[in-house]
C-alpha positions in Angstrom: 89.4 92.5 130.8 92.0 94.7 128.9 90.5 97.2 125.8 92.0 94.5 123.3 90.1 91.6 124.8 87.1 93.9 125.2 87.0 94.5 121.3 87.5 91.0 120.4 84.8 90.1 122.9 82.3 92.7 120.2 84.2 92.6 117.4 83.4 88.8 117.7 79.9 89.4 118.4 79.5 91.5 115.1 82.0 89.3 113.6 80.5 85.5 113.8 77.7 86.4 116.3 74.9 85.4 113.8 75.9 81.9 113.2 72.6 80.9 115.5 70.9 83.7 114.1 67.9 81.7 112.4 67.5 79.9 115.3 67.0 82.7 117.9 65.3 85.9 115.9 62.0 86.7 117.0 62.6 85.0 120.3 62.7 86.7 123.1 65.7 85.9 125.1 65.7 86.0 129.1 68.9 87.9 131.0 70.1 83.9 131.6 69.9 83.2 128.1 72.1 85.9 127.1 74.2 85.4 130.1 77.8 86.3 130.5 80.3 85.8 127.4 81.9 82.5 126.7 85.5 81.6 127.0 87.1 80.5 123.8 90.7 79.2 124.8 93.2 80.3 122.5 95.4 78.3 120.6 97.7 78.4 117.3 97.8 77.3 113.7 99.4 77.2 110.6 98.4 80.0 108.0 99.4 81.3 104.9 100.5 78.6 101.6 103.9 78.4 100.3 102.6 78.6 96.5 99.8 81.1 97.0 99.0 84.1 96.2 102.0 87.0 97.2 100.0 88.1 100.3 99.3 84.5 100.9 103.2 83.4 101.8 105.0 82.1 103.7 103.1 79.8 105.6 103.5 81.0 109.3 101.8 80.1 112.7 99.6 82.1 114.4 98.5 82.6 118.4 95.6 83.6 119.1 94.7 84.4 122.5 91.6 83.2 125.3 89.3 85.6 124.4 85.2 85.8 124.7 81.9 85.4 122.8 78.7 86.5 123.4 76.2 83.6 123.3 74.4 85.4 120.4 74.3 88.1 118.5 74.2 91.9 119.3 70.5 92.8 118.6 68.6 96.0 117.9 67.6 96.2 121.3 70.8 95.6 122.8 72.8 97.8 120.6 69.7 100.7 120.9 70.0 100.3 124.6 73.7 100.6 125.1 74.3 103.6 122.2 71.2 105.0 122.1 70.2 105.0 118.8 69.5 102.1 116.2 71.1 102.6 113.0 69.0 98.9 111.5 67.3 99.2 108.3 65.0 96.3 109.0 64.0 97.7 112.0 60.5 96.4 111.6 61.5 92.8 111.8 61.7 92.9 115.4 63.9 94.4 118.2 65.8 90.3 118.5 66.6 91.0 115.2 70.6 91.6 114.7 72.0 95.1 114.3 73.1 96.2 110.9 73.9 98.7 109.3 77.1 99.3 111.9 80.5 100.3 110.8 83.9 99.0 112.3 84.0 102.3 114.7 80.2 102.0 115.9 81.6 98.5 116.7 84.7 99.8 119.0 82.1 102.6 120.3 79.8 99.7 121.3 82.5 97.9 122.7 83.9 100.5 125.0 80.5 101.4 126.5 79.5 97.8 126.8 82.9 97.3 128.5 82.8 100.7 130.8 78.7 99.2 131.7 80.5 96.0 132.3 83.0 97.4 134.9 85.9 96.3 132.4 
């Protein structure tokens, strides 16, 4: 896995990781469960509008790469025991709570130690 498919595999995670979120917090969630990342193949589309907004134009595709997806979201636990430290404010909520409180560069930090943990 190269360093860019390593920070779209978190930036992902921290990204759109808690669509399920309501479905999987307080649950504790076996190694299985969490599992290895999913493949999302890559394709393209159309983006942008002809008669938007200046930063809107000109309607151009786009490629987007395979890249990965963690089944769920990063939690408290996960992100504690990976960086150490667990920067949550609702920490009393519950470990399978998602992390919060996380800035872009705590995300790339995460990423690179998940990654080096990984073998990747």
């Amino acid at each position: 896995m190269t360093m860019a498919k390593a920070f779209l595999r978190v930036s992902m995670i921290f990204a759109v990781g808690s669509v399920q979120s309501c479905d999987l917090m307080g649950t504790d969630l076996s190694a299985e469960d969490l599992g290895a990342p999913v493949l999302v193949r890559g394709g393209s589309f159309q983006m942008g509008s002809d008669s938007g907004e200046p930063d809107e134009k000109p309607v151009h595709e786009v490629r987007v790469s395979d890249f990965y997806v963690m089944k769920t979201e990063v939690t408290q636990k996960d992100y504690a025991a990976i960086m150490g430290t667990n920067p949550a404010s609702f920490r009393g909520r519950g470990d399978n709570y998602p992390i919060q409180n996380v800035s872009w560069y705590d995300a790339v930090a995460y990423a690179n130690k998940l990654s080096e943990r990984d073998g990747f």
